[in-house]
C-alpha positions in Angstrom: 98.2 101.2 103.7 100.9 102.3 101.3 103.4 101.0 99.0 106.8 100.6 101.5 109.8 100.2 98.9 112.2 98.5 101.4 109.3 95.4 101.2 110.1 95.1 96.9 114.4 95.7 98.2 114.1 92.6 100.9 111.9 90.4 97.9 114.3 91.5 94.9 117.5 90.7 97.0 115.7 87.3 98.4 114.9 86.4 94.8 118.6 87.0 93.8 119.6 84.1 96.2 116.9 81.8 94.8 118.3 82.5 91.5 115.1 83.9 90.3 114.5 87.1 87.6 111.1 87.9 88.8 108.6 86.8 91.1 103.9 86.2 90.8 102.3 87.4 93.7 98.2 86.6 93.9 95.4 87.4 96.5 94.6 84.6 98.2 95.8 81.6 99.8 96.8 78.2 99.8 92.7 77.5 99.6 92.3 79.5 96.7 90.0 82.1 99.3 89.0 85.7 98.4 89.2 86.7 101.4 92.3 85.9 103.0 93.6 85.8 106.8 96.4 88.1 107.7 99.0 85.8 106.9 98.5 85.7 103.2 98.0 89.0 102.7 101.1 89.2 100.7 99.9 91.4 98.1 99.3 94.1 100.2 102.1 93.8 102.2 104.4 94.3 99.3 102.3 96.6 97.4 100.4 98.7 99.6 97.2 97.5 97.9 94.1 96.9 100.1 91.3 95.5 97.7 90.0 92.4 97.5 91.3 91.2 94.0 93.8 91.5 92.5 98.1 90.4 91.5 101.4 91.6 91.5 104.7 90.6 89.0 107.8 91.8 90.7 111.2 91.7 87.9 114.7 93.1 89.2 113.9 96.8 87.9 110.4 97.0 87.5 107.4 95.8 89.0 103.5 96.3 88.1 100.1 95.8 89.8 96.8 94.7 88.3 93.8 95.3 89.0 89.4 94.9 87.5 87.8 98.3 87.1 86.2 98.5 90.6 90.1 99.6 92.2 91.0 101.9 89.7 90.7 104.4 91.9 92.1 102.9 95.2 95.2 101.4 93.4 95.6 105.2 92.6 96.1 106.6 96.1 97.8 103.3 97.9 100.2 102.1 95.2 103.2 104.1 94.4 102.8 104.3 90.5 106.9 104.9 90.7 107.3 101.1 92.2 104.5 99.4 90.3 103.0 100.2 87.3 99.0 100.2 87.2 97.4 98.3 84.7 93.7 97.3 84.6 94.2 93.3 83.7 91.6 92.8 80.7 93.7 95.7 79.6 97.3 94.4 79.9 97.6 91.1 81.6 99.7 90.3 84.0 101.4 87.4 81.7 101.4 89.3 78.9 103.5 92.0 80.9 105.8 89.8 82.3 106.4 88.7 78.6 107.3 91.9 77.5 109.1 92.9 80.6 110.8 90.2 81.9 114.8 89.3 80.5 114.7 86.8 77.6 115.3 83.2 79.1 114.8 84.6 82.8 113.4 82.6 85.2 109.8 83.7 86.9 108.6 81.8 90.3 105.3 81.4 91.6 103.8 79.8 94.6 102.2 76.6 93.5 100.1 77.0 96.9 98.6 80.1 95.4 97.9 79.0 92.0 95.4 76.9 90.0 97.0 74.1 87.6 94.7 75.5 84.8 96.7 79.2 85.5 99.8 76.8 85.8 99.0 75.4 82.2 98.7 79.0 80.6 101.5 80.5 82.1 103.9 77.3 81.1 102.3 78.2 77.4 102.9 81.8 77.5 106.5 81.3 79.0 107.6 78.9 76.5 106.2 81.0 73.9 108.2 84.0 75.3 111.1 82.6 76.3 110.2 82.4 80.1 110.9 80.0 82.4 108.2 79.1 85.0 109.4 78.0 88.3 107.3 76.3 91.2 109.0 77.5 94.8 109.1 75.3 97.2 108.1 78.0 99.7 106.9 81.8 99.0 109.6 84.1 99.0 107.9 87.1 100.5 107.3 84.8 103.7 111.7 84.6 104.0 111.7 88.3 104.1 108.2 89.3 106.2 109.5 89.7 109.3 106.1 90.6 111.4 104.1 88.3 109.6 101.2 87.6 111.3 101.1 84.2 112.9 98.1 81.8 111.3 94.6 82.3 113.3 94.3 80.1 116.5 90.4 80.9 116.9 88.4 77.7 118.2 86.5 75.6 115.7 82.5 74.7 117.2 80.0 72.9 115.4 77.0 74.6 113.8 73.4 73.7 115.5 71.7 71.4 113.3 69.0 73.5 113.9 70.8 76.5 111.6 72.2 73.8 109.6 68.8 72.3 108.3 70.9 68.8 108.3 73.6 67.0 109.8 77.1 67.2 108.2 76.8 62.9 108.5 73.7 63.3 105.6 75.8 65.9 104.0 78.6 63.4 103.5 76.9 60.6 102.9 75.4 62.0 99.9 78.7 62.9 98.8 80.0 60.0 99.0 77.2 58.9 96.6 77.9 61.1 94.6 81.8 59.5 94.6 80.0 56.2 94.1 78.5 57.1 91.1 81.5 58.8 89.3 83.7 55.8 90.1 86.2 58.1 93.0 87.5 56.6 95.7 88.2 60.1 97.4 87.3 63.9 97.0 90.0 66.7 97.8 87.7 69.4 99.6 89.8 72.6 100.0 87.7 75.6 100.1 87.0 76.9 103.2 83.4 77.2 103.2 83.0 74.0 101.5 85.1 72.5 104.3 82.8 74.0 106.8 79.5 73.3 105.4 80.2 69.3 104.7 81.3 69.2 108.7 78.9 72.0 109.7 81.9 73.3 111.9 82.7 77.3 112.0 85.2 79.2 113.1 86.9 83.1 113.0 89.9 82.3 111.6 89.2 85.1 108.2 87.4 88.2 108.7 83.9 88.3 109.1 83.9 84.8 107.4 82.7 82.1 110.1 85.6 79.4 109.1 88.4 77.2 109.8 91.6 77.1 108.3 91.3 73.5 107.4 91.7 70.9 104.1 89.8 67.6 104.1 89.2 64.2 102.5 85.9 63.0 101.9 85.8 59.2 100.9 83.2 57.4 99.0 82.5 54.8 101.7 81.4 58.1 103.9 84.7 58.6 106.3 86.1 62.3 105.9 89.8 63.4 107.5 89.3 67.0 108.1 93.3 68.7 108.5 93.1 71.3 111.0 95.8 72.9 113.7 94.7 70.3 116.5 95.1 72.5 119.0 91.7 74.6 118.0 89.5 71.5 118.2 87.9 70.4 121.7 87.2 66.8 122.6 83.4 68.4 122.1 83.8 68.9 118.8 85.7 65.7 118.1 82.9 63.9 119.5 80.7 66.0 117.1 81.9 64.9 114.5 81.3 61.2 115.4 83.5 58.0 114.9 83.9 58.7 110.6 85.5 61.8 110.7 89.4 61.6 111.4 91.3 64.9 112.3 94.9 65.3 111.7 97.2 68.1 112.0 96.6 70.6 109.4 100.5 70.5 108.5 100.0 66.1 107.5 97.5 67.2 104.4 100.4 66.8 101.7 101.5 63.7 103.4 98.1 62.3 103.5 97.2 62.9 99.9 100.9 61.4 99.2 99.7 58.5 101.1 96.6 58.0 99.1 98.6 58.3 95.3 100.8 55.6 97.1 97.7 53.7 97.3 96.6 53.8 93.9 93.1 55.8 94.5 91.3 57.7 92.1 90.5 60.9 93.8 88.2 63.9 92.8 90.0 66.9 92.1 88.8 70.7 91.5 90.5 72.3 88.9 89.1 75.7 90.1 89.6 75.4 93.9 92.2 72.7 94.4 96.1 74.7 94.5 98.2 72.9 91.8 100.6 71.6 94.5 97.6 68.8 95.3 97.7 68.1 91.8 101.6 68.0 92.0 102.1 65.6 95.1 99.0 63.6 93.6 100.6 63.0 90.4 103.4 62.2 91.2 102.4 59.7 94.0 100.6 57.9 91.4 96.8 58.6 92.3 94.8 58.7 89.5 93.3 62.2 89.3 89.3 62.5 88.6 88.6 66.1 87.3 85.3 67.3 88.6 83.5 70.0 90.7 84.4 70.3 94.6 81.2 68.0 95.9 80.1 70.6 98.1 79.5 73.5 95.7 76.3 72.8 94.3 74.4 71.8 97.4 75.8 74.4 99.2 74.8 76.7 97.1 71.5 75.6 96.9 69.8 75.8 100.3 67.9 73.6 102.0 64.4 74.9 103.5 65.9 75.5 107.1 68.3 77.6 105.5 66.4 79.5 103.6 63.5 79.9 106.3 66.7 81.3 108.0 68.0 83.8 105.7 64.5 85.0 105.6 64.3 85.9 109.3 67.7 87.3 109.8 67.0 89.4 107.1 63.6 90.7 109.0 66.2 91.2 112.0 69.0 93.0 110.2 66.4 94.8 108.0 65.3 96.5 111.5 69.2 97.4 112.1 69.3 99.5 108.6 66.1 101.1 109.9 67.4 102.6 112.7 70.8 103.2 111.1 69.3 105.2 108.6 66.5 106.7 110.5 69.7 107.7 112.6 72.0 109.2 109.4 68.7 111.6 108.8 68.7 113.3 111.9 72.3 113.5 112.8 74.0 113.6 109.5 72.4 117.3 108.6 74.2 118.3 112.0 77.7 118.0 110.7 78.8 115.8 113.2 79.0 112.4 111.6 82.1 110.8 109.6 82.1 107.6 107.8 83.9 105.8 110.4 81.3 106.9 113.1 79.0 105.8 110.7 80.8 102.5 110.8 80.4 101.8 114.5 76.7 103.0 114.7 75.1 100.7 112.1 77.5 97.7 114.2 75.8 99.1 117.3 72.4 98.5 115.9 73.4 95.2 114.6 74.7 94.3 117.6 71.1 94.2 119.1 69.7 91.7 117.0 69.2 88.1 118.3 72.0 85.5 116.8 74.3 87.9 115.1 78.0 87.1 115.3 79.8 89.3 112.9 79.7 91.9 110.2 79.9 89.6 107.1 82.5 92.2 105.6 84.1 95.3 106.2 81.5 98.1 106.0 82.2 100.4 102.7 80.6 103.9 104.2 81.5 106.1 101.7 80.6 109.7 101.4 80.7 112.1 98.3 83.6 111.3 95.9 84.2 107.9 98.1 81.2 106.3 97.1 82.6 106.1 93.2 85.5 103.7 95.1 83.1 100.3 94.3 84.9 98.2 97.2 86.2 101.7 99.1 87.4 100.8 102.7 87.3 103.6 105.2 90.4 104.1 107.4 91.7 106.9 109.5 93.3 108.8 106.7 90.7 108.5 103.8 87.9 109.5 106.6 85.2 112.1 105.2 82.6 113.5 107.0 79.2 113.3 105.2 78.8 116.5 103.7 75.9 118.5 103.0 74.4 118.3 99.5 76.0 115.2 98.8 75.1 111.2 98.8 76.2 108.8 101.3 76.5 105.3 100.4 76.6 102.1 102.7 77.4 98.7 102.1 77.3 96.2 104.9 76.1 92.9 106.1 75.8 90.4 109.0 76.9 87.2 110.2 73.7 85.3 112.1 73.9 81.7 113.4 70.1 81.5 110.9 71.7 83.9 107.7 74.4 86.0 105.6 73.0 89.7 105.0 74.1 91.7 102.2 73.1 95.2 101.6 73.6 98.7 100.4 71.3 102.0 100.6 72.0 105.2 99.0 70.7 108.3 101.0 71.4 112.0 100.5 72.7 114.5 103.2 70.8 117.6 102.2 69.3 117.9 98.7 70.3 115.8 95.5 70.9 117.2 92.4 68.9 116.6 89.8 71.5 114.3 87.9 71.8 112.4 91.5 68.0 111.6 91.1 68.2 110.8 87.8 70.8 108.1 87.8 69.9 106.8 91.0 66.3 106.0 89.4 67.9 104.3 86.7 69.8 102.2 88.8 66.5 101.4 90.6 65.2 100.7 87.2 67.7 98.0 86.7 67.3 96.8 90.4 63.7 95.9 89.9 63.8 94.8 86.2 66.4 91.8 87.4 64.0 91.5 90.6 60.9 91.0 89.0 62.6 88.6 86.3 61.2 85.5 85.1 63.2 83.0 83.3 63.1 79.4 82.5 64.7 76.4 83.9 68.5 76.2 83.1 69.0 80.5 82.6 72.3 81.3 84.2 73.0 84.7 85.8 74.9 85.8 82.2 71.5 85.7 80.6 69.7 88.4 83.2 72.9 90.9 83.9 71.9 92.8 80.6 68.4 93.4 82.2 69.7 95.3 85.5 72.4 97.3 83.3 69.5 98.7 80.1 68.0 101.6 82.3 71.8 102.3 82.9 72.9 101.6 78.6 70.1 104.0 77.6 71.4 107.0 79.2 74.9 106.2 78.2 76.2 104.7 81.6 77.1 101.4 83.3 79.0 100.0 85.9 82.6 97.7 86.4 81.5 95.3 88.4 79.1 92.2 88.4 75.2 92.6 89.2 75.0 89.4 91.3 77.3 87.2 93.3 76.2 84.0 95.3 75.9 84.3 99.3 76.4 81.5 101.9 74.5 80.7 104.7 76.1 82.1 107.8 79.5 81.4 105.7 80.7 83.5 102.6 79.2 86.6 101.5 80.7 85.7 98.3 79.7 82.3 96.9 79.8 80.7 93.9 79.2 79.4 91.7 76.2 81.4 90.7 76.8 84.8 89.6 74.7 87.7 87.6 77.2 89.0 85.5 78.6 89.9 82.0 80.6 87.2 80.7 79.8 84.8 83.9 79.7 81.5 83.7 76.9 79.2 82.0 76.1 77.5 86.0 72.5 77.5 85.7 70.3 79.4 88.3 68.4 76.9 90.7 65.5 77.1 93.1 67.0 77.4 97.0 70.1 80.1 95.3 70.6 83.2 97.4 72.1 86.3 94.7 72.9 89.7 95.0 70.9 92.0 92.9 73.1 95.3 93.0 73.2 97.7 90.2 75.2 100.7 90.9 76.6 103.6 89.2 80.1 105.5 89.9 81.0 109.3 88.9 84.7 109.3 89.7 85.0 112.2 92.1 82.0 113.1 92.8 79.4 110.4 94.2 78.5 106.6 93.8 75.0 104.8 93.8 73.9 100.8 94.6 70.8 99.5 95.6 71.2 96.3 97.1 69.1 93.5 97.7 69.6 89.7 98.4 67.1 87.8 96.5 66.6 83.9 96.3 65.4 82.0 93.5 62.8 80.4 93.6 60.4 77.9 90.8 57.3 79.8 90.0 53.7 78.0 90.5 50.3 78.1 88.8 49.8 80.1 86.1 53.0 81.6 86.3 55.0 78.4 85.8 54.8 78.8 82.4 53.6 76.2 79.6 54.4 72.2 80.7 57.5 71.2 80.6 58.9 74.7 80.6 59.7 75.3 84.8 59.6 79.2 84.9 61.9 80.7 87.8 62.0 84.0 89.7 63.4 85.8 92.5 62.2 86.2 96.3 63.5 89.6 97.6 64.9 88.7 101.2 66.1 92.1 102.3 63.8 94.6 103.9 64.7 98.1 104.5 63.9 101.6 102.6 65.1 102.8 99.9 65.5 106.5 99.6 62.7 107.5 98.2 63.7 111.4 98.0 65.9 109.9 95.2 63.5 109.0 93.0 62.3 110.7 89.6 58.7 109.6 90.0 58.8 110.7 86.2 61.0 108.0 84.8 59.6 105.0 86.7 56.8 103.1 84.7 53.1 102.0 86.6 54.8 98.9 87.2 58.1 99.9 88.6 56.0 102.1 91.3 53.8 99.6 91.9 56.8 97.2 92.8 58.4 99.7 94.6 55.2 100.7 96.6 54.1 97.1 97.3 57.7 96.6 98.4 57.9 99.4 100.7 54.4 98.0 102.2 55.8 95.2 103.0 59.0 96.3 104.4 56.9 98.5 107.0 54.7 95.2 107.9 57.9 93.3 108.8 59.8 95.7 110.2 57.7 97.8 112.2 56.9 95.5 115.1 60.9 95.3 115.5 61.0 99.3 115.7 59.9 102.3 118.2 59.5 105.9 118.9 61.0 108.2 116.0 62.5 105.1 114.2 59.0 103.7 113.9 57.7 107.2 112.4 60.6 107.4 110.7 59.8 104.1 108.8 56.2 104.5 108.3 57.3 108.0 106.1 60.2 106.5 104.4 58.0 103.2 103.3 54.7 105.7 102.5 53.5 105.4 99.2 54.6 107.0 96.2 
């Protein structure tokens, strides 16, 4: 994917006939996703840019990208720096450029679809302060002038087994709509995707390796729900599913609908973080009266119930046996010269692909060899394709979708022998790994307070990393989930027992290699004499995921007693899980690469 200047002509000569000076162009969709379908990927069809995160401002002679520190180096090679300037956001902001780039009194449009109202509000102050003019679209610009735009998803929606679930999506409501009942709503506006399909426990493959439907929904305090889908992707199986209290209309009637229920005079729950500010618009001025809270279904998603949890434990025993064989396989063939990061790619899916209930890499694999591993989020595609080099580290980042679980992992192995700085820094990120996995904390610590703990080993030598320690994962839904997070400057959500993190410290030398140890890890409240002094409620973290980690990278002589012993008790019991789902040289393979150090 690169930068394709007759995209920026068609916009600039479409914005010309909308009377328009400049267009905003975000990430995501009209659901606020990270991960978007193909269809929204407008960003990267006008820019080139293939990350994850990140925005564009287009003006009549100029145009820049932004980006967070982790696509520094991929904004370099797939974004002509002639069309767009590069900025890192913290840096230069994107509103801040537009105020110092765009004409004085010109008029800048956005996509309310793909915008927050609290982004709305700062950008109105910023413009009026600059001399801007903020103007809502009614429909994106770039979609007049996208001529192969992909057509939205028609995959099927089906309903999760209970089983998976841990409950029906009828207790999941109705204890939203006590929650309703208690704040004094009538309704709740419910438009994040996961949170859509967790309250109806329905999935579907409408994003990439994110099991979900393109849908919005309505959940009411007297426990009725109108879930807004393109009818033609539910079966009369699934309507009955969802039993007599859930009404589905066409995905295209949401606006109407919410129009409908401002007509009535309701007070409805909205989300100032995940609701697009043209809900807030038609609510307003349909005269509902707006309730600001958090989307219902956050929280108890995000907490998981024991099914789910029992889950994510057992599908990460089974995926834990695919990254065994995977990298039992990488140290036998990789020395050959014969493997490249996208055959890399395909043979960890093959191995997945093996284990009972799996459905879907929960993201695109980063395999990344040598100088690609200091890309954080690098993607491997035909032309950036490296083979894995002798004398250099490999590093692979990769999870599953199972019907029980959400995996989430990344090993760092070396082809040939590691330098001496290679072992060095990769024991300090192991360092970090298991200071922030054998954490303690009390009752009401949020992820902000424990980043620092993962990043010291890292701070002592000089070093760190751009991107956060710890991001919340969904069960058999997003790999990224809020709204817990372990991160510097994160928000002040406290951690809570039945959370599923990330613990990931990493370490990037631009050009040369890239490290992360990753582990999923679920909080849990400590017992006995660990639980601290009465009243105080002491927390820690389960580790869920069970493979090797290299142990050829470790400096036995930077680890303290009780870093070994967590790493050699951890190895113990990675071969006691895994082995029984292993054979043959894997097996031997295992029993070395879990032996004790």
């Amino acid at each position: 994917m690169t930068t394709n200047p007759d995209h920026i002509k068609a916009l600039r000569a479409e914005l010309a006939n909308r009377d328009l000076d400049g267009f905003i162009v975000p990430l995501t969709d009209e659901h606020m996703s990270e991960y978007v379908g193909s269809y929204a990927e407008r960003l990267g069809w006008l820019t080139g840019f293939g990350g994850s995160a990140g925005n564009a401002a287009v003006l009549m002679d100029k145009g820049a990208i932004f980006i967070d520190g982790r696509y520094t180096l991929q904004v370099a090679d797939q974004v002509d720096g002639n069309v767009f300037e590069h900025h890192h956001f913290q840096e230069m902001p994107l509103l801040t450029w537009l105020a110092d780039n765009a004409p004085a009194g010109g008029s800048v449009g956005y996509d309310p679809e793909l915008a927050t109202v609290t982004w709305v509000e700062t950008a109105e102050a910023a413009f009026e302060k600059a001399g801007l003019n903020l103007v809502p679209t009614d429909s994106n610009p770039i979609d007049a002038v996208w001529a192969d735009r992909p057509a939205e998803p028609m995959a099927p929606v089906f309903v999760l087994d209970d089983k998976y679930a841990g409950r029906t999506a009828a207790e999941k409501r109705a204890d939203i709509a006590e929650v309703l009942g208690h704040e004094g709503a009538d309704a709740a506006v419910v438009t994040m995707l996961d949170s859509v399909a967790w309250a109806f426990n329905i999935r579907a493959d409408d994003v990439l390796n994110t099991p979900v439907a393109h849908a919005f929904a309505v959940l009411r305090a007297d426990e009725s729900a109108t879930l807004f889908v393109n009818l033609e992707k539910m079966s009369p199986e699934v309507r009955t599913a969802l039993g007599n209290k859930v009404s589905v209309e066409p995905r295209g009637a949401f606006y109407e609908h919410l129009a409908g229920i401002g007509a009535a005079g309701r007070r409805v729950l909205v989300d100032r973080a995940t609701n697009n500010a043209k809900i807030f618009d038609v609510l307003n001025a349909s005269g509902a009266t707006l309730q600001e809270g958090q989307d219902p279904c956050i929280l108890p998603k995000a907490i998981k119930n024991r099914t789910e949890q029992q889950g994510a434990r057992d599908a990460h025993v089974r995926d834990g046996a695919a990254i065994t064989e995977f990298l039992h396989w990488v140290s036998v063939e990789a020395p050959k010269g014969t493997v490249d990061e996208l055959k890399g790619v395909a043979k960890l899916w093959s191995f997945r692909q093996k284990r009972d209930l799996i459905q879907d890499n929960s993201f695109d694999t980063i395999s990344a060899s040598g100088p690609n591993g200091a890309h954080c989020h690098y993607r491997v595609d035909e032309d950036s394709n490296r083979p894995l080099d002798m004398d250099s580290l490999y590093l692979v980042d990769s999870g599953g979708q199972y019907f029980d679980g959400t995996t989430d992992i990344t090993r760092t192995m070396p082809v040939g022998a590691p330098t001496d700085e290679m072992r060095e820094n990769f024991t300090r990120v192991l360092k970090g790994h298991i200071a922030l996995a054998t954490a303690k904390f009390p009752k009401g610590t949020s992820g902000a307070a424990l980043d620092s703990l993962a990043r010291r080993p890292l701070w002592d030598a000089g070093l760190d990393y751009d991107h956060g320690t710890g991001h919340g994962v969904g069960a058999y839904l997003a790999v990224h989930e809020g709204p817990q997070r372990i991160a510097k400057g994160s928000s002040d959500v406290p951690l809570e027992p039945g959370m599923i993190l990330s613990n990931e410290p990493g370490y990037y030398k631009a050009g040369e290699y890239g490290i992360r140890i990753e582990n999923l890890v679920l909080v849990k409240a400590l017992e006995g004499a660990e639980a601290g002094e009465p009243g105080r409620h002491m927390m820690g973290f389960e580790t869920l995921t069970h493979a090797p980690i290299e142990r050829s990278l470790v400096d036995v002589d930077l680890m303290s007693e009780a870093e070994l012993e967590w790493l050699n008790a951890y190895h113990a019991d990675v071969f006691a899980k895994i082995s029984p789902l292993v054979e043959g040289e894997a097996l031997a393979w295992l029993e070395a690469a879990t032996a004790t150090l």
